[in-house]
N, C-alpha and C positions, 0 to 999 in steps of 0.2 A: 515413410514409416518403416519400412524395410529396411535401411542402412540403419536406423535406431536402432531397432530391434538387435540387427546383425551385433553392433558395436555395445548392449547392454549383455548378450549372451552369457550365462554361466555354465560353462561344459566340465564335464571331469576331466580329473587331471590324465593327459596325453592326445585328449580328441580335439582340434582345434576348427576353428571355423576357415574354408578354403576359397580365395581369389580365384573364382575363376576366370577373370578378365585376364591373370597373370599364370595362371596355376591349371588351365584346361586343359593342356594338351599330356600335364600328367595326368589329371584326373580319368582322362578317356583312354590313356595310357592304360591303367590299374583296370577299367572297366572293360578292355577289349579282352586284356588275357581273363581274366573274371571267366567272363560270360562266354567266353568260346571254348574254353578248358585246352587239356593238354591230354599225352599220353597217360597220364597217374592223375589228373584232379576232372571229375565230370563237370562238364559246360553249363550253363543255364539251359532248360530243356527246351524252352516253347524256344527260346532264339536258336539253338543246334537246330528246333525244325524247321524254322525260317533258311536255314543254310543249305536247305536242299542237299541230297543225298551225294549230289559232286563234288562237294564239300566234306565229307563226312570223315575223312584222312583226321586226326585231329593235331598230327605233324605238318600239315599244313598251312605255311605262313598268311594266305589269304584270311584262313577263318577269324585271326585280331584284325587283320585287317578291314573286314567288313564289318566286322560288329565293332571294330572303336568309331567308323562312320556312322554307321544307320543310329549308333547310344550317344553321339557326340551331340544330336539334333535333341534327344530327353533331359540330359545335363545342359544343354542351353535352355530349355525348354523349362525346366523345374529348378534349377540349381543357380541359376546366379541371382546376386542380395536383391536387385528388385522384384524376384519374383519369390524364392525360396533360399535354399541353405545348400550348401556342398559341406560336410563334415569330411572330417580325416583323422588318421593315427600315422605317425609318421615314427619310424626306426631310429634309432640311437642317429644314423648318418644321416639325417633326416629325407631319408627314401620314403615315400609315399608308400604304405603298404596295405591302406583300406580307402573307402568311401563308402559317403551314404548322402544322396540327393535326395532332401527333403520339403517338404514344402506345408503351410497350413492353408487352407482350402477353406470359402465357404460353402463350396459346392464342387460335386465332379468335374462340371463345364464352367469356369470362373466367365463372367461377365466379360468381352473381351478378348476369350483366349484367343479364337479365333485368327484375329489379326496380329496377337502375340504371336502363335505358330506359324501365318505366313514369312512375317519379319525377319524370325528365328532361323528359318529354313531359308528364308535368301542369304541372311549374314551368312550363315552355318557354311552352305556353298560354295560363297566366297571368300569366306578362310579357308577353307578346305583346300579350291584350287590352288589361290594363294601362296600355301604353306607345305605343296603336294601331298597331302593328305586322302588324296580323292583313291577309295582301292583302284588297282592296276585293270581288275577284273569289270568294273565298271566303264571302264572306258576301251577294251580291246574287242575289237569286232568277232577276234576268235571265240569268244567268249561270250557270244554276244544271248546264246540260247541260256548259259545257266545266269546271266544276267536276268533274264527275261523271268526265268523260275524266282530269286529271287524275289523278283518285286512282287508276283505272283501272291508269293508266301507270306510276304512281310503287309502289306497290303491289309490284306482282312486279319492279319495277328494284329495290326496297330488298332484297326477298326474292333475285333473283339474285347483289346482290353480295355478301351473307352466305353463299350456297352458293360462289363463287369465293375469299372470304376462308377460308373450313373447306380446302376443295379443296385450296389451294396453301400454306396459312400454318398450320397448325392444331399450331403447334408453337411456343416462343419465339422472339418475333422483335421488330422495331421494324416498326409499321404508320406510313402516311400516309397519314392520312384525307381532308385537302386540302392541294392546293397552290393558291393562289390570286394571283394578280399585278394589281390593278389594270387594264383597260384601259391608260390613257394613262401605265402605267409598264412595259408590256411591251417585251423587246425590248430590256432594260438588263441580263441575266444574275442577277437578282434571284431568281427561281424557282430556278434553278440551284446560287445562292448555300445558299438555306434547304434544298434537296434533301441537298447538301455536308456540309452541319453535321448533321443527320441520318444522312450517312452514318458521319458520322465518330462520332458515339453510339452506333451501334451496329457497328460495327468496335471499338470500347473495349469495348464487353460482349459480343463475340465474336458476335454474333447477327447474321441475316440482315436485307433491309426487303422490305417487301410492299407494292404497293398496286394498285389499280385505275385504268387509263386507259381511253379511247375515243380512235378517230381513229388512222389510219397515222403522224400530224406528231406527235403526242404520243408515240406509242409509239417512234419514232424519234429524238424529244428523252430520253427514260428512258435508251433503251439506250445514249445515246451518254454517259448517267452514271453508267453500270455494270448499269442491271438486265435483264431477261430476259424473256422472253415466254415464260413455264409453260400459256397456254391461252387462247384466244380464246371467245365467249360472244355470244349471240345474241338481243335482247330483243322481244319480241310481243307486240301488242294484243290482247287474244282477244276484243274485243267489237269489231273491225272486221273485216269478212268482205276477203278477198282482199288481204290488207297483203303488203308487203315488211316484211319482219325487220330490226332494225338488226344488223347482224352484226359489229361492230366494238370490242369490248368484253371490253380484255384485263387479263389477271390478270400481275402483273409483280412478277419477283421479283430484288435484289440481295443476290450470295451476300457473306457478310462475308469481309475482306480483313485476313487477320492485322495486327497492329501490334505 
């Protein structure tokens, strides 16, 4: 039903539906610089807090590097035709310069996923190794403590957003698992674009969208595209004594809009 689906698509003109069987390792290409930001574009928040503060350089080539791994497992995970959508906009030279992994849900925890995500996360692995893909920091013993934080972080972040996805979505809906814009293509209404087309999918099949942001600028870019703040959420180190909490991490929900 999936490949159906995939192959009746009607997208606006420029956003195309993306192979990730062929097409992944741009895809997680576009979503490591995304999400880990640069010197001039801010990062995705709740993942900058997964990167632990040894990290926090944001000229430092590790940070895509870790985040086009740990997001390559969600994009397998949500984004290929048997399970979901991988959308894009692609530049006159046909560069990859957005995504947006989507997926329609009849529930937060789908029947199954379960053993989907183990599958997913052995393939994932073993591409990874495969194709050296695996960050450098992951495997060197010098490294071996802010490795340790890492997973620390990422751990109960992966486990929080599946308690906000059940929370606020655990009903049919169309999720958004990433939106991703390029750095040096932000700032062109491109995000916006692929949000749109999403919306408009699931406005056709009468269904709500879900997904997770951080950050006040994010959550104020959502809302100005229809969705909703159903609940804020609070993520903590428990192996650092006297932290601040990130506390900025919300559950966002667009109600569907008859057609």
């Amino acid at each position: 039903m999936a490949a159906l689906f995939c192959q009746s698509l009607e997208l606006p003109a420029g956003i195309s539906s993306l192979n990730c069987n062929t097409e992944e390792h741009a895809v997680t290409d576009v979503v490591g610089r995304a999400f880990a930001g640069d010197q001039t574009h801010d990062p995705e928040f709740s993942l900058n807090w997964c990167l632990v503060p040894e990290l926090a350089d944001r000229s430092d080539p590790q940070r895509v590097e870790i985040t086009r791994f740990f997001l390559s497992f969600t994009v397998r995970q949500h984004g290929y035709w048997t399970r979901g959508l991988t959308l894009g906009v692609r530049g006159g030279d046909g560069e990859l310069q957005a995504v947006c992994v989507c997926r329609k849900l009849d529930r937060a925890k789908p029947v199954l996923e379960t053993l989907a995500e183990s599958s997913s996360y052995v393939y994932q692995m073993a591409s990874s190794i495969a194709y050296g893909r695996v960050p450098k920091l992951l495997m060197d013993d010098a490294q071996k403590a802010t490795a340790e934080a890492l997973e620390r972080r990422s751990n109960p972040c992966q486990d929080m957003l599946k308690t906000m996805h059940k929370d606020h979505a655990d009903a049919p809906h169309w999720y958004v698992a990433i939106l991703a814009v390029d750095p040096k293509h932000q700032g062109k209404g491109l995000g916006a674009k692929l949000i749109r087309a999403v919306s408009a999918m699931a406005d056709k099949d009468g269904l709500p969208c879900y997904l997770e942001c951080s950050g006040p600028r994010n959550k104020a870019v959502y809302e100005h595209l229809g969705y909703e703040e159903k609940g804020v959420y609070a993520l903590i180190d428990e192996g650092v004594a006297d932290q601040v909490p990130f506390r900025e991490l919300f559950a966002m929900v667009r109600p569907c809009v008859k057609v």
